[in-house]
C-alpha positions as CSV (number, residue, x, y, z in Angstrom):
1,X,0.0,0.0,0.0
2,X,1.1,3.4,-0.6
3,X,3.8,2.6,-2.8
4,X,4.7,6.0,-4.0
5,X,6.2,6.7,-0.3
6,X,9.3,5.2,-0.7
7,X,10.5,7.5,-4.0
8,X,13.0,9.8,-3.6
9,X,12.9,13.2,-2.1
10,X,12.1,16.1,-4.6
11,X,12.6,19.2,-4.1
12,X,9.6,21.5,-2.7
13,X,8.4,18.4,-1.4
14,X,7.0,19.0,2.1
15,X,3.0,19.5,2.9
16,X,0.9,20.2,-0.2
17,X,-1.1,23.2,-0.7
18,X,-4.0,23.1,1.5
19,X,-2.5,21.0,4.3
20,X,-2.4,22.4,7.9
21,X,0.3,21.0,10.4
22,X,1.7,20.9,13.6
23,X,4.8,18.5,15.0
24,X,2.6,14.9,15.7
25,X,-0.9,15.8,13.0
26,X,-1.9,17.5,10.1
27,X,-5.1,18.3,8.7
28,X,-6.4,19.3,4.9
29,X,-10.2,20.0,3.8
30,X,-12.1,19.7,0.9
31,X,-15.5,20.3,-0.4
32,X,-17.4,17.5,-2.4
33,X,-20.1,18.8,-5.0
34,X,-22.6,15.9,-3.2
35,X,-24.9,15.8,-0.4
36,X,-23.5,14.7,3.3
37,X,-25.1,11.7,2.6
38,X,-23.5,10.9,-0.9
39,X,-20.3,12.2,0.1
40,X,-20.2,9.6,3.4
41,X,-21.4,6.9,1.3
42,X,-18.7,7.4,-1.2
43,X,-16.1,7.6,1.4
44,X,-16.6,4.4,3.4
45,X,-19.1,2.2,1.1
46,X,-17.4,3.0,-2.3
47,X,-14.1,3.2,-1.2
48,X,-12.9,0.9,-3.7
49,X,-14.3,3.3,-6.2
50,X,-11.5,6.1,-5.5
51,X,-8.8,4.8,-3.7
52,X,-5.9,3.9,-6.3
53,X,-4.6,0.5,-6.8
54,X,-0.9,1.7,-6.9
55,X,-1.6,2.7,-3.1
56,X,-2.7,-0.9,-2.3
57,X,-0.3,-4.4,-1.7
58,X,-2.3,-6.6,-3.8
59,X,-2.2,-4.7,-7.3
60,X,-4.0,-6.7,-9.8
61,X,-5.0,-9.3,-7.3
62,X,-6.9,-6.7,-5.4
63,X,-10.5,-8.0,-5.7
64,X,-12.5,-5.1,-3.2
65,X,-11.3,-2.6,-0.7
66,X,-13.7,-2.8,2.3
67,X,-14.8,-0.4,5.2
68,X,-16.6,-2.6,7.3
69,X,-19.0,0.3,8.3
70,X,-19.5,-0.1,12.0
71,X,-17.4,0.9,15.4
72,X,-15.1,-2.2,15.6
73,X,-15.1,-2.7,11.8
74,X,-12.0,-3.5,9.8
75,X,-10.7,-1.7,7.0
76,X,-9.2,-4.4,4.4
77,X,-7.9,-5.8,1.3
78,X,-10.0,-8.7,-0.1
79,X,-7.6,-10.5,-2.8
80,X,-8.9,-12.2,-6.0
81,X,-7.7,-15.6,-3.9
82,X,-9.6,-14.8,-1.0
83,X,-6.9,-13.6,1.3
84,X,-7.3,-10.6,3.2
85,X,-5.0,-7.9,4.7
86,X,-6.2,-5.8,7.3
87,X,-5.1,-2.1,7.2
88,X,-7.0,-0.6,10.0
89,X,-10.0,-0.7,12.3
90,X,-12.6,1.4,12.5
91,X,-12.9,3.2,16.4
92,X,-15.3,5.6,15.9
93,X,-18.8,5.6,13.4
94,X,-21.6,8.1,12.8
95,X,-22.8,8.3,9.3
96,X,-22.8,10.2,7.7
97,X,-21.0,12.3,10.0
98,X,-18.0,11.4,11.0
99,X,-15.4,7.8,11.0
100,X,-12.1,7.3,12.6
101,X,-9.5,4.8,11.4
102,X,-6.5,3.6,13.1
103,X,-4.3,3.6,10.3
104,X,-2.1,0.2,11.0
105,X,0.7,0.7,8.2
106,X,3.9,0.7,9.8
107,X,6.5,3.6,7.9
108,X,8.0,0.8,5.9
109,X,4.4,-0.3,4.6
110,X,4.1,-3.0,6.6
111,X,0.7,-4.3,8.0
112,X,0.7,-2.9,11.8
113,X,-1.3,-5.7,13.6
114,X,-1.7,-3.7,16.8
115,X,-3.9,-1.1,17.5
116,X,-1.6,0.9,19.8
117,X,1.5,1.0,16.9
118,X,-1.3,2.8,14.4
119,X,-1.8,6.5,14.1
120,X,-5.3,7.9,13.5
121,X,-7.6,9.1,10.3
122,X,-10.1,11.2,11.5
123,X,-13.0,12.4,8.9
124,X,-15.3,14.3,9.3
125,X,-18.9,15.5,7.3
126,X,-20.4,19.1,7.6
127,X,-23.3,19.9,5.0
128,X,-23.2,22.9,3.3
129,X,-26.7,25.2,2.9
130,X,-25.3,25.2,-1.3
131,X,-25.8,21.1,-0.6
132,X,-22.2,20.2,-1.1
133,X,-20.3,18.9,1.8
134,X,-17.0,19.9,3.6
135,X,-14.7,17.3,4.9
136,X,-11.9,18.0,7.4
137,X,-9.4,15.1,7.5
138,X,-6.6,15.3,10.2
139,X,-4.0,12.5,10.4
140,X,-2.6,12.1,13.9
141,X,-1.0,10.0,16.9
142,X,2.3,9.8,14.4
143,X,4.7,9.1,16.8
144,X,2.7,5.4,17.9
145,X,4.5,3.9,14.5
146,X,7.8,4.2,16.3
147,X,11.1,4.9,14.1
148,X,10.4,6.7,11.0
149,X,7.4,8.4,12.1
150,X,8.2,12.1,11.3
151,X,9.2,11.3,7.7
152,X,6.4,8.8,7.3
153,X,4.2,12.3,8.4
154,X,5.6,14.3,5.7
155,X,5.0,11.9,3.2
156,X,1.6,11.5,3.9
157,X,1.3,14.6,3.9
158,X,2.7,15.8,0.6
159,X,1.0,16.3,-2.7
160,X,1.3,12.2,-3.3
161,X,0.1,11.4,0.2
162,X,-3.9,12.0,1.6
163,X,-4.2,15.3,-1.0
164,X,-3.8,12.8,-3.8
165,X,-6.2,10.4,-2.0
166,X,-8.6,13.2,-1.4
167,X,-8.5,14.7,-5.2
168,X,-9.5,10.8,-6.4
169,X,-12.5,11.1,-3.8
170,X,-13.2,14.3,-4.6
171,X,-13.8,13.2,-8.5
172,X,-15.4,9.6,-7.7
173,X,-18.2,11.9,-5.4
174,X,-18.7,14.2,-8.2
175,X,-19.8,11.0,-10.4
C-alpha cells in the first residue's frame, strides 16, 4: 500500500497546498459537489471506487477494498484468492457524520497488527446550505508507528500522500 512513499525526495516536497500542520498531526479539507449523505457513502461504502490500486499491496490481485461500516469494523484488502489484509479498524462511526481509522501501516508499509502501533484518520462531514459537503481530515497520533514516524508524516502529507487520496474522492463523489 502506498507505494509512491518510498520514492525519492524532490525538491519543494514537504505539505501540499492546503494542508495544515503541527509537529505529531496535520489536517487538509475539501469540499465535495454531493450531499453529506452521498459524500459519506462514497467515502466508506465505495471506497474501492477512488482509492488507487498503486496505493494498495495486492495490485491486480486486489478484488474489493472494504470499510466494514461499523465501530469495531475493519478496513481491508480482499484478494482475487480470497486472502485478506487488514489495514485498519474502524474506532469511531456516525454516518454520515464522522469515521475514525486507526491507520495500521507501519512507515516501511508493513501491515501494523496492533492497535496501539497505528496512528489515527479522522474524517469528518459538515453539510453545506449550497448542498455540497465539507470534509476536514486530520492525520494524527504519528509518533505510535515508532522509528520513522516524522518522515512517514511528511509523506503523507505531501501532494502524493492524503491530498492525492482526497483529489481521487473528490472526483469519484462528483460522479
Amino acid at each position: 500500500m502506498l507505494g509512491w512513499l518510498f520514492g525519492k525526495k524532490k525538491d519543494g516536497d514537504g505539505p501540499a497546498a492546503g494542508v495544515e500542520e503541527s509537529r505529531e498531526l496535520f489536517s487538509l479539507t475539501r469540499t465535495v459537489d454531493a450531499p453529506v449523505e452521498r459524500a459519506f457513502e462514497t467515502f466508506v461504502d465505495k471506497i474501492g471506487a477512488w482509492w488507487p490500486r498503486d496505493y494498495t499491496w495486492s495490485g491486480d490481485q486486489l478484488d474489493a477494498l472494504v470499510i466494514e461500516p461499523r465501530y469495531g469494523g475493519r478496513a481491508l484488502e480482499r484478494r482475487k484468492d480470497g486472502s485478506v489484509e487488514v489495514w485498519g479498524k474502524v474506532l469511531a462511526f456516525d454516518r454520515p457524520r464522522h469515521i475514525v481509522i486507526a491507520w495500521q501501516i507501519r512507515p516501511d508499509r508493513t501491515p501494523e497488527p496492533e492497535e496501539g502501533g497505528s496512528s489515527r484518520v479522522d474524517v469528518r462531514f459538515a453539510s453545506r446550505d449550497d448542498g455540497r459537503t465539507d470534509i476536514l481530515l486530520v492525520h494524527r497520533d504519528f509518533p505510535r508507528h515508532g522509528e520513522g514516524w516524522e518522515k512517514y508524516k511528511a509523506q503523507m502529507a505531501g501532494k502524493e500522500g492524503w491530498p492525492r487520496l482526497l483529489d481521487s474522492y473528490a472526483a469519484a463523489v462528483k460522479g
